[in-house]
Structure formats: structure tokens, C-alpha cells
PyMOL Python script that loads the backbone (N, CA, C, O; Angstrom):
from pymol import cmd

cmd.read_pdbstr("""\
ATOM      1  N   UNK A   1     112.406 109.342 103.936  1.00  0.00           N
ATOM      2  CA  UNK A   1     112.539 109.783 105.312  1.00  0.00           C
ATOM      3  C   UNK A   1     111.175 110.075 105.945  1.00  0.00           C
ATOM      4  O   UNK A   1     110.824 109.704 107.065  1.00  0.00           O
ATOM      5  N   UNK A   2     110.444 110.802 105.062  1.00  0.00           N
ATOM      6  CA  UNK A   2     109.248 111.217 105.381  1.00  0.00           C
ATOM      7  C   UNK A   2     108.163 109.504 106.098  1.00  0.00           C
ATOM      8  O   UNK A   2     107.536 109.426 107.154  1.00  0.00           O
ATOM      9  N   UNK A   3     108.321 108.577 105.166  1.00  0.00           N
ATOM     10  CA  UNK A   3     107.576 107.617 105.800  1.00  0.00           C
ATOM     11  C   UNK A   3     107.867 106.832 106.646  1.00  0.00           C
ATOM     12  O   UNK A   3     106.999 106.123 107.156  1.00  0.00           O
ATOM     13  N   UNK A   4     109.445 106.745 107.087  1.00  0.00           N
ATOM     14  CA  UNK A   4     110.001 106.079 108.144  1.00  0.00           C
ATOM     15  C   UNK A   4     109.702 106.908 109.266  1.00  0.00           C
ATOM     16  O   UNK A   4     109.022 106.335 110.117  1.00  0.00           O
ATOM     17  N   UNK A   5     109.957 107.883 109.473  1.00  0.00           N
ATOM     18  CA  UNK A   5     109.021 108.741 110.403  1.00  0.00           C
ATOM     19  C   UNK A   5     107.542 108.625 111.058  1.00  0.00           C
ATOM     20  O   UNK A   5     107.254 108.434 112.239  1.00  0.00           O
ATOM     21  N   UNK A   6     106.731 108.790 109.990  1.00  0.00           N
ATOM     22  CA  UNK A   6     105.355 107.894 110.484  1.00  0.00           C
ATOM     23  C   UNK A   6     105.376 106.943 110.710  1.00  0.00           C
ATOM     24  O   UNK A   6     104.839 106.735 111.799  1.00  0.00           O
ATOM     25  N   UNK A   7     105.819 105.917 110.146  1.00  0.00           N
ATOM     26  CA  UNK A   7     106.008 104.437 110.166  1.00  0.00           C
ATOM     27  C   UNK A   7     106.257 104.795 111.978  1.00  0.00           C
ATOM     28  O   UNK A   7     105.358 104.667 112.810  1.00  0.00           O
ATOM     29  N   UNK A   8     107.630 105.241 112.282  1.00  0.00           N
ATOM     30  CA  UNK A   8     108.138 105.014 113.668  1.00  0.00           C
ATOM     31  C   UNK A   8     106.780 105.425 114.520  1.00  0.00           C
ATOM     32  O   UNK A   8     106.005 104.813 115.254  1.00  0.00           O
ATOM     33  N   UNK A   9     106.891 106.678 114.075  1.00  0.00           N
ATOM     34  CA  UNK A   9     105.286 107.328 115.100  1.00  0.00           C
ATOM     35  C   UNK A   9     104.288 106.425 115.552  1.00  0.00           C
ATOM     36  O   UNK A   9     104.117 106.132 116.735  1.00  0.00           O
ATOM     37  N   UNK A  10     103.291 105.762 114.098  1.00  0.00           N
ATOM     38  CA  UNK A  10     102.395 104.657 114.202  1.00  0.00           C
ATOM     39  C   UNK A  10     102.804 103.941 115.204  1.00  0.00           C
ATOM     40  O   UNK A  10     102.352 104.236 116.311  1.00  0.00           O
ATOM     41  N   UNK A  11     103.841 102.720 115.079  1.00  0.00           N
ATOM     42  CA  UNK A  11     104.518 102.378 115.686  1.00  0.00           C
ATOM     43  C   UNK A  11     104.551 102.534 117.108  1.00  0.00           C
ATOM     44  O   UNK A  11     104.262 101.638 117.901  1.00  0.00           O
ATOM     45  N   UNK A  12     104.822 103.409 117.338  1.00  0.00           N
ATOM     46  CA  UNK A  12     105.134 103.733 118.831  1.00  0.00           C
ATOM     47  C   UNK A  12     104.172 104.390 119.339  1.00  0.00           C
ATOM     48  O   UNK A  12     104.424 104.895 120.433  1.00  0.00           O
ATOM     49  N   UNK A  13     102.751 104.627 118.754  1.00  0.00           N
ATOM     50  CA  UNK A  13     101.913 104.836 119.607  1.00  0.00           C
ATOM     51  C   UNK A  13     100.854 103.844 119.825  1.00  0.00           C
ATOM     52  O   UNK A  13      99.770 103.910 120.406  1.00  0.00           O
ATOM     53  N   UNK A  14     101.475 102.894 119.190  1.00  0.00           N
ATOM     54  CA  UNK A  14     100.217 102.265 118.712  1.00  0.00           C
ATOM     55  C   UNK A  14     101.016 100.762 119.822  1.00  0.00           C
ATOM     56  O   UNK A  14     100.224  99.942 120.287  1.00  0.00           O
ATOM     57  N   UNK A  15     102.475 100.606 120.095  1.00  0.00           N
ATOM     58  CA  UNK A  15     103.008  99.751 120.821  1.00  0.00           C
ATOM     59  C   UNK A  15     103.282  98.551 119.808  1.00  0.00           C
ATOM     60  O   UNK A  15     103.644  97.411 120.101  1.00  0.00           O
ATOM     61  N   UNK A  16     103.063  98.999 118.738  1.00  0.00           N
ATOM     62  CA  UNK A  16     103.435  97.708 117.224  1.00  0.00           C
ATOM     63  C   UNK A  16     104.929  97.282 116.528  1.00  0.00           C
ATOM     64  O   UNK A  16     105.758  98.190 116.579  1.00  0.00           O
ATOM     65  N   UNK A  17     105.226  96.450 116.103  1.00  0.00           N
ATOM     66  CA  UNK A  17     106.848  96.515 115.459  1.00  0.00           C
ATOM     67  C   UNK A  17     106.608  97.615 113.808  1.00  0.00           C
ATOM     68  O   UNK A  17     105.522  97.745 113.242  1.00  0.00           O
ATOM     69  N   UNK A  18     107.635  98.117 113.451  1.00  0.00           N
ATOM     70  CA  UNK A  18     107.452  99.081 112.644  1.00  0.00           C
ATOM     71  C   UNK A  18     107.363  97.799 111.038  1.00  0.00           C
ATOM     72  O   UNK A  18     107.034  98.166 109.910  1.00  0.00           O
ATOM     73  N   UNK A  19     107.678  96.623 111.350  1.00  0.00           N
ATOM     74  CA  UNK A  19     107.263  95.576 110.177  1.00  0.00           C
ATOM     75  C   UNK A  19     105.836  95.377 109.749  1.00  0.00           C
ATOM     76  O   UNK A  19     105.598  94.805 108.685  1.00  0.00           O
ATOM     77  N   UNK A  20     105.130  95.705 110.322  1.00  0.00           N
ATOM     78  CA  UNK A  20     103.848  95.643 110.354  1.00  0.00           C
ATOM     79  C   UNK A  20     103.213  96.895 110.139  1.00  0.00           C
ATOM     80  O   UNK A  20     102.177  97.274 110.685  1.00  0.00           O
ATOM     81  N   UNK A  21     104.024  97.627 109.157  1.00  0.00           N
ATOM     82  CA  UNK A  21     103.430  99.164 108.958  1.00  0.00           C
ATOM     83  C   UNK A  21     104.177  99.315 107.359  1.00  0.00           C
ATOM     84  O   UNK A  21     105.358  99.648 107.261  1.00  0.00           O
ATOM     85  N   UNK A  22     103.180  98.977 105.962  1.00  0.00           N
ATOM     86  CA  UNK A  22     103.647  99.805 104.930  1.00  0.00           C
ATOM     87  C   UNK A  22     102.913 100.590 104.565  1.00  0.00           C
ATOM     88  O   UNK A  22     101.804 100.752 105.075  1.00  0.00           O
ATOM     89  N   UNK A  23     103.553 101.541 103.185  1.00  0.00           N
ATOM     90  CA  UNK A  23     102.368 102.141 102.860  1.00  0.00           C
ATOM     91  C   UNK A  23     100.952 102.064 102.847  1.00  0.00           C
ATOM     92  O   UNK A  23     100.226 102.838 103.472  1.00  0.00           O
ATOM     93  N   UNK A  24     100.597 101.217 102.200  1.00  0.00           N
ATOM     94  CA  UNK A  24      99.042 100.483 102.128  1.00  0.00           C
ATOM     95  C   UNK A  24      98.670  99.808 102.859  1.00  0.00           C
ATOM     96  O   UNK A  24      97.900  98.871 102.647  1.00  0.00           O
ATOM     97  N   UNK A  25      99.378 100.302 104.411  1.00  0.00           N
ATOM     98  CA  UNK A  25      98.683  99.684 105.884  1.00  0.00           C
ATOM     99  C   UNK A  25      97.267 100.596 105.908  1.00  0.00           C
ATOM    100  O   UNK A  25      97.221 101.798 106.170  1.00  0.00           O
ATOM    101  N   UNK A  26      96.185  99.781 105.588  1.00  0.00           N
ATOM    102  CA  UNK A  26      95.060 100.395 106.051  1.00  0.00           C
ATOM    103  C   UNK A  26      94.884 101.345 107.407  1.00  0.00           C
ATOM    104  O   UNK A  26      94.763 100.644 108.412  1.00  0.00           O
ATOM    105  N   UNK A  27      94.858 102.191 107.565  1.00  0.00           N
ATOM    106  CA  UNK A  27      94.578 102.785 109.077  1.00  0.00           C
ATOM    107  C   UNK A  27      93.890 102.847 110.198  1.00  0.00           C
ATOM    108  O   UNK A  27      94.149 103.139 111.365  1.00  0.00           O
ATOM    109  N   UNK A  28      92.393 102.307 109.248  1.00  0.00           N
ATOM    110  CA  UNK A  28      90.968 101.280 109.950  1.00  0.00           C
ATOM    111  C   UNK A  28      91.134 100.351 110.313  1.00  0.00           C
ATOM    112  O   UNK A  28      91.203  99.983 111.486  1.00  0.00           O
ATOM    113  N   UNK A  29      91.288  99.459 108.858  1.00  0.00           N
ATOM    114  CA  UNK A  29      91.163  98.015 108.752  1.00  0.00           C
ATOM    115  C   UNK A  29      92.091  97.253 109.517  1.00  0.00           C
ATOM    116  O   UNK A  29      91.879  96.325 110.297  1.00  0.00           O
ATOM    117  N   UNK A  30      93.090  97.765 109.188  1.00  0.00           N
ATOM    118  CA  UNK A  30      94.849  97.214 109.603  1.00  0.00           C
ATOM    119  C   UNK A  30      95.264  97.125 111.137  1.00  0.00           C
ATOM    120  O   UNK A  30      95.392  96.150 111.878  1.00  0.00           O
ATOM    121  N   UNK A  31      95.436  98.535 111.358  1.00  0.00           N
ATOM    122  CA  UNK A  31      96.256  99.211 112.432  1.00  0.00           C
ATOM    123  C   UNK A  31      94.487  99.213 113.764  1.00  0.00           C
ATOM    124  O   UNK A  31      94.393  98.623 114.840  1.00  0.00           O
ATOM    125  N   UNK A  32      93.709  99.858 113.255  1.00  0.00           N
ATOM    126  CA  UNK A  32      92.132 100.000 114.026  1.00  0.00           C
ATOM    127  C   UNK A  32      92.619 100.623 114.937  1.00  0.00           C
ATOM    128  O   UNK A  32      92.675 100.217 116.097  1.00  0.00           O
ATOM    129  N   UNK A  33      93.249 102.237 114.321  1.00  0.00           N
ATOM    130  CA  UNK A  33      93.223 103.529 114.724  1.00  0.00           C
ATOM    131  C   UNK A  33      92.293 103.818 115.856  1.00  0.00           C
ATOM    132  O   UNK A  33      91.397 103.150 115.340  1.00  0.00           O
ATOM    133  N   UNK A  34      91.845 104.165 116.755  1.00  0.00           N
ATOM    134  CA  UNK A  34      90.499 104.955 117.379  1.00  0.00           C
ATOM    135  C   UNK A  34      90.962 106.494 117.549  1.00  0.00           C
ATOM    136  O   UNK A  34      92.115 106.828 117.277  1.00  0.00           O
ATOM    137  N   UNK A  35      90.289 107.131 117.872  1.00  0.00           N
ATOM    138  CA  UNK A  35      90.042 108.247 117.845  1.00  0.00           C
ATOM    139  C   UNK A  35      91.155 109.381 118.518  1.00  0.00           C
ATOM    140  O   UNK A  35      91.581 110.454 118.091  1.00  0.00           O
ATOM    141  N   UNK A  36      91.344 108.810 119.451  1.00  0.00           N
ATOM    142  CA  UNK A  36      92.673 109.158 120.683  1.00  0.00           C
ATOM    143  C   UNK A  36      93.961 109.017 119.860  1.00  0.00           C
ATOM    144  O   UNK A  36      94.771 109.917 119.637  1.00  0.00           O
ATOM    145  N   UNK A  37      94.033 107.495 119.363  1.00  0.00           N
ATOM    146  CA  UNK A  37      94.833 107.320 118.681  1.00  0.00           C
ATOM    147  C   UNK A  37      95.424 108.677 117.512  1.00  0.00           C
ATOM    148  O   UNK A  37      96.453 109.337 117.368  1.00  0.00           O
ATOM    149  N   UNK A  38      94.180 108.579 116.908  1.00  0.00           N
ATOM    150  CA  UNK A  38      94.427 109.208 115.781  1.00  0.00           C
ATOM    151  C   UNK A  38      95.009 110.897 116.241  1.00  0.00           C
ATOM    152  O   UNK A  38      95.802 111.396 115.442  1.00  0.00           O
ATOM    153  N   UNK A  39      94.725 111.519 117.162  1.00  0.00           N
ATOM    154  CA  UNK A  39      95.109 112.816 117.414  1.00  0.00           C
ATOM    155  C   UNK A  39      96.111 112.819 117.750  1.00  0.00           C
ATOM    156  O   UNK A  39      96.786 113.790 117.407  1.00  0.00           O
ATOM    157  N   UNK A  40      96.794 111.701 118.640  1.00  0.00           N
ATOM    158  CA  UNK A  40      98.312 111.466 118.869  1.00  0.00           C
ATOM    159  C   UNK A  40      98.731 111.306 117.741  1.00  0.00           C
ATOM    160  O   UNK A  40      99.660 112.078 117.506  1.00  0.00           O
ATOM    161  N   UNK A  41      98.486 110.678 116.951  1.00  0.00           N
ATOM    162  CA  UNK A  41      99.880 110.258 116.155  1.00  0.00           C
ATOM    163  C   UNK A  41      99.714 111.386 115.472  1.00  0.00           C
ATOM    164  O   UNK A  41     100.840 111.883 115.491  1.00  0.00           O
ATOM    165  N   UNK A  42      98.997 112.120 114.865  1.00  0.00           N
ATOM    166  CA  UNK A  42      98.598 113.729 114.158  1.00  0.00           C
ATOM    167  C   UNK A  42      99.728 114.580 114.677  1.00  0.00           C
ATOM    168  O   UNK A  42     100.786 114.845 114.106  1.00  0.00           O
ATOM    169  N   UNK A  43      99.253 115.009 116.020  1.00  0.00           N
ATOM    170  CA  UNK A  43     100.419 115.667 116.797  1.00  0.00           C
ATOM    171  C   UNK A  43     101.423 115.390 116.826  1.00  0.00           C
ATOM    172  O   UNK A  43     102.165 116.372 116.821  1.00  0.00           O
ATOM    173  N   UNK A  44     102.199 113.923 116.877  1.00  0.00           N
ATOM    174  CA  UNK A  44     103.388 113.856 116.461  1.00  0.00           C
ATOM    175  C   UNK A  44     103.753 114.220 115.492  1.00  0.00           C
ATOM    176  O   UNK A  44     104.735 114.962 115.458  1.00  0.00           O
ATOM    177  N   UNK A  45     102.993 113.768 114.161  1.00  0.00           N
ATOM    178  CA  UNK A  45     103.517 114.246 113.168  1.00  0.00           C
ATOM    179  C   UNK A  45     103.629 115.777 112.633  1.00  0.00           C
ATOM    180  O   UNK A  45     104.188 116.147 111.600  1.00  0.00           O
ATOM    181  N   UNK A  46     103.169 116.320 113.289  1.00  0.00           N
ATOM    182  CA  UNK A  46     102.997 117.967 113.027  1.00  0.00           C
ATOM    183  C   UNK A  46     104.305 118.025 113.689  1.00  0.00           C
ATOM    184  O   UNK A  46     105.275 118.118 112.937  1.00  0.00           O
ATOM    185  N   UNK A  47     104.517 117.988 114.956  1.00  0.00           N
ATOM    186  CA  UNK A  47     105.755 118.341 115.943  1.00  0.00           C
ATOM    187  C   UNK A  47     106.928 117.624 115.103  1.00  0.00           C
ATOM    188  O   UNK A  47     107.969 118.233 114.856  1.00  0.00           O
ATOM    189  N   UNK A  48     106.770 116.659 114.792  1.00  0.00           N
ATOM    190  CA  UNK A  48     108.176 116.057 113.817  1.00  0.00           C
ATOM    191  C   UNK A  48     108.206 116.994 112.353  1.00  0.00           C
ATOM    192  O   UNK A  48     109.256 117.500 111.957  1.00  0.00           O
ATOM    193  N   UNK A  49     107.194 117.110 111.784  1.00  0.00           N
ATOM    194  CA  UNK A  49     107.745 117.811 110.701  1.00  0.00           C
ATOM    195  C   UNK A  49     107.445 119.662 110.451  1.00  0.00           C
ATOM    196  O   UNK A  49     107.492 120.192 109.341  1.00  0.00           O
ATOM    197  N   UNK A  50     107.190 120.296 111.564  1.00  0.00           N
ATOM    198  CA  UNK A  50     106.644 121.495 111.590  1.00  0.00           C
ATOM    199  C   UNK A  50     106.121 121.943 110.667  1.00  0.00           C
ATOM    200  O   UNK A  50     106.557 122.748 109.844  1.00  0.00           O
ATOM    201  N   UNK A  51     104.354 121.052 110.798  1.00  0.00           N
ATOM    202  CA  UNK A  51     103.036 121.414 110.015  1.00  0.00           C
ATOM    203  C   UNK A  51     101.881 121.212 110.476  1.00  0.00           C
ATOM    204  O   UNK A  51     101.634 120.163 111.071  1.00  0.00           O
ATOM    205  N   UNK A  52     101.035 122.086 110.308  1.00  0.00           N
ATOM    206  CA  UNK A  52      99.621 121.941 111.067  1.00  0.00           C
ATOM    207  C   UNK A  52      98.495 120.755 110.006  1.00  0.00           C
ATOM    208  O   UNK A  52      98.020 121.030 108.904  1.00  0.00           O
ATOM    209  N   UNK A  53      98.417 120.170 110.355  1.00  0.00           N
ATOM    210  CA  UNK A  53      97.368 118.847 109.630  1.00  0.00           C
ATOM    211  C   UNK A  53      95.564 119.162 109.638  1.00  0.00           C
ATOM    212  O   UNK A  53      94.757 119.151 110.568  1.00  0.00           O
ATOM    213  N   UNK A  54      95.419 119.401 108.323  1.00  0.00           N
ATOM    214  CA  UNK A  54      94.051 120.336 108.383  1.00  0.00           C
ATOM    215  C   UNK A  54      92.925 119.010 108.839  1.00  0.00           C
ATOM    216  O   UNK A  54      93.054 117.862 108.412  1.00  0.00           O
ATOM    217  N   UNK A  55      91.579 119.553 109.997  1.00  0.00           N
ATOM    218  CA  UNK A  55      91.214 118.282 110.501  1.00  0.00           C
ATOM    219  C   UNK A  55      90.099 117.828 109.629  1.00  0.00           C
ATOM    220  O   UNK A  55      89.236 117.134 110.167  1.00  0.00           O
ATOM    221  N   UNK A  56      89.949 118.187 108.031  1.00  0.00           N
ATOM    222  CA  UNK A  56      89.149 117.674 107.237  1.00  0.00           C
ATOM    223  C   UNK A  56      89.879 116.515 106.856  1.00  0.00           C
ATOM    224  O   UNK A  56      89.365 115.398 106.921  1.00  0.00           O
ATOM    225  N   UNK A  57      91.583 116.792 106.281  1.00  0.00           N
ATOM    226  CA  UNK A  57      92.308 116.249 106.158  1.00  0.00           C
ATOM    227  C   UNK A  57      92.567 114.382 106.693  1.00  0.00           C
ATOM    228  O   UNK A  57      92.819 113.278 106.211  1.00  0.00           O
ATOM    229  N   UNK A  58      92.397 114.792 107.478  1.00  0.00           N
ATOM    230  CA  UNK A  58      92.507 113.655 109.398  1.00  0.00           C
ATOM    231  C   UNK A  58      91.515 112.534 108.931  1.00  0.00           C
ATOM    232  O   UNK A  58      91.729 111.342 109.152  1.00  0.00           O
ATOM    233  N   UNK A  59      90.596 112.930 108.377  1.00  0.00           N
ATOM    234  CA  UNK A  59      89.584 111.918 108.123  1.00  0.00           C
ATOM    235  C   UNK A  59      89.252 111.614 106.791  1.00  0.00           C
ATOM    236  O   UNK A  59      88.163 111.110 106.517  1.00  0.00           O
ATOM    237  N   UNK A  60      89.845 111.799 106.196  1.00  0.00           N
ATOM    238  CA  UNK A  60      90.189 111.242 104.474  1.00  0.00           C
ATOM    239  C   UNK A  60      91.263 110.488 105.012  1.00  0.00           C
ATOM    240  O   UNK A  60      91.283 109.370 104.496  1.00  0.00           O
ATOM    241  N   UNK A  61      92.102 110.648 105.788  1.00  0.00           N
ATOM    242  CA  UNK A  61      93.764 109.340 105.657  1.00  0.00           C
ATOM    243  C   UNK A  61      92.582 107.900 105.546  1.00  0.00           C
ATOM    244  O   UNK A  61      91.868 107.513 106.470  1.00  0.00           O
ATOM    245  N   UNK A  62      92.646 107.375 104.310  1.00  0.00           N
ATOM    246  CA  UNK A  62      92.438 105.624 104.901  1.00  0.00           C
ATOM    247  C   UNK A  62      93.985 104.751 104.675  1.00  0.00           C
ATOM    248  O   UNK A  62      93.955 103.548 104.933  1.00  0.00           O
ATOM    249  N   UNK A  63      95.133 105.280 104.262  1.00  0.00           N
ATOM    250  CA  UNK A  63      96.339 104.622 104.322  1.00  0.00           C
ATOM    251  C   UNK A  63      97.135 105.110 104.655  1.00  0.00           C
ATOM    252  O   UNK A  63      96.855 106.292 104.456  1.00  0.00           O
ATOM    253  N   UNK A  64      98.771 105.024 105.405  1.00  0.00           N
ATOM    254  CA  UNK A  64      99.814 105.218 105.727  1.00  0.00           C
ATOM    255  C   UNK A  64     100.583 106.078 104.130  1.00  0.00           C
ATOM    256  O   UNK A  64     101.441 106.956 104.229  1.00  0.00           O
ATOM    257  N   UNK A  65     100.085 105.621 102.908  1.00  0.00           N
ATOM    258  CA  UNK A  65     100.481 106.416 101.855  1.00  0.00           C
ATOM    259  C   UNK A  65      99.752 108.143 101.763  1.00  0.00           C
ATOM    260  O   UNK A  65     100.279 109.209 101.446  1.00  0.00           O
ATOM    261  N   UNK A  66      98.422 107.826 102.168  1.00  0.00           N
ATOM    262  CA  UNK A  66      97.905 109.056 102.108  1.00  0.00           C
ATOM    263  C   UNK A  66      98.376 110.019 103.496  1.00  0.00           C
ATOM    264  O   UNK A  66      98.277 111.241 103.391  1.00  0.00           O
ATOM    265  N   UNK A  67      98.808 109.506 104.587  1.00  0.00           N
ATOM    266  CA  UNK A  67      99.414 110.584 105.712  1.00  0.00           C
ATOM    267  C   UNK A  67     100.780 111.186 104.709  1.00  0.00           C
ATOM    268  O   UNK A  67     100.995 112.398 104.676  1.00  0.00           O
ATOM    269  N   UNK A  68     101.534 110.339 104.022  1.00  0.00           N
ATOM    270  CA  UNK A  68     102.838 110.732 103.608  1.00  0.00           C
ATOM    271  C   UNK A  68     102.650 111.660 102.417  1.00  0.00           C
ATOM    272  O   UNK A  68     103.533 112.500 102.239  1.00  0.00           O
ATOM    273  N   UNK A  69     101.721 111.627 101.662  1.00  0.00           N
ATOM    274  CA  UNK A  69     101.588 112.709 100.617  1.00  0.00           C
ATOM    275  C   UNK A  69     101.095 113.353 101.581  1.00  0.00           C
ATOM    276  O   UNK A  69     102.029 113.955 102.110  1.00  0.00           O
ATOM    277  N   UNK A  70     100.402 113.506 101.964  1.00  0.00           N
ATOM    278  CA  UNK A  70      99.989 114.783 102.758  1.00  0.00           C
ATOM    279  C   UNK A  70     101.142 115.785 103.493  1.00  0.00           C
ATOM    280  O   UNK A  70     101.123 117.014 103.419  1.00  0.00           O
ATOM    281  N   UNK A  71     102.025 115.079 104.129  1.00  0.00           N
ATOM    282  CA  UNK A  71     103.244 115.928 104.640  1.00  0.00           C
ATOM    283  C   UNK A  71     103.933 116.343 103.597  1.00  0.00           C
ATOM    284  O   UNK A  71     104.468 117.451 103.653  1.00  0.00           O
ATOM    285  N   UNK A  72     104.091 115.294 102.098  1.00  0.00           N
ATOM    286  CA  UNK A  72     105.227 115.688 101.103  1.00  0.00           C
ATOM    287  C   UNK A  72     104.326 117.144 101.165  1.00  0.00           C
ATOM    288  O   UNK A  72     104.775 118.050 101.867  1.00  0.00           O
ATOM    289  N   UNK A  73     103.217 117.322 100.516  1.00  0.00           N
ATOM    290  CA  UNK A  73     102.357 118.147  99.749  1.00  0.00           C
ATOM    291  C   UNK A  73     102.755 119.408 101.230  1.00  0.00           C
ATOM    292  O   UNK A  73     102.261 120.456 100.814  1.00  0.00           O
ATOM    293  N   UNK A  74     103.112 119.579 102.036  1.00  0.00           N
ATOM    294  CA  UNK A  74     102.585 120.390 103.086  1.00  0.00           C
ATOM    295  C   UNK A  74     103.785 121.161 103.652  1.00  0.00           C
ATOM    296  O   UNK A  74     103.757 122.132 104.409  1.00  0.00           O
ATOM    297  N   UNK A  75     105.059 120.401 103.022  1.00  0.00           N
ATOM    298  CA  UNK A  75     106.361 121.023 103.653  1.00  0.00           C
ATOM    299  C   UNK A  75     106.813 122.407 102.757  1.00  0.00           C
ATOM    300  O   UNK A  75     107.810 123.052 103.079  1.00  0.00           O
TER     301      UNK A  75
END
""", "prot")
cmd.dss("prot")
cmd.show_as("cartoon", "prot")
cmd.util.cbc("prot")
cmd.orient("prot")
């Protein structure tokens, strides 16, 4: 549940089909996150799973696997 969630988020902020989002979607390489980006989809995900995302945190994600341990680890 936890990664269909991001998955959707990415997704929809990013204006992408959610097929084009697995775990080991790079977040650089792949998707080419920018900066704006990245605080939106953060904020969503805090507001979807009621948790604050530490902003050292924010910049270690290099995959869609590492946002999802991070929420498992955080709930």
C-alpha cells in the first residue's frame, strides 16, 4: 500500500502514467526530479501518511525503494 501511494503521488505530480514508476525508478536519472518537484511530492507524502520527512533524509532518496523504507521505518 505504502508504494502504490508514492507511486500515485510521483505520478501525479510529475503528470507521468504510474507504469513508469517501480521501485528502482531512479529519482535523478529516471523521473529528473528538480527541486520544486521534490518538496511537493515530500509534502504529499507526509500529508498521506501523517509523518514529517527529515530534510537530510530528502537528499539521500536516489530510488522510489528508498522513499518507501523510509515511510515503512517512520510509521
Amino acid at each position: 500500500m505504502i508504494y502504490e501511494t508514492i507511486r500515485t503521488i510521483i505520478a501525479e505530480h510529475l503528470g507521468i502514467n504510474e507504469s513508469k514508476i517501480s521501485l528502482d525508478t531512479s529519482i535523478n536519472e529516471d523521473l529528473e526530479i528538480d527541486s520544486l518537484d521534490a518538496v511537493e511530492i515530500i509534502m504529499a507524502i507526509e500529508d498521506a501518511f501523517s509523518i514529517e520527512v527529515d530534510e537530510e533524509a530528502i537528499e539521500q532518496f536516489t530510488t522510489v525503494r528508498e522513499m518507501v523504507e523510509y515511510v515503512e521505518s517512520h510509521q
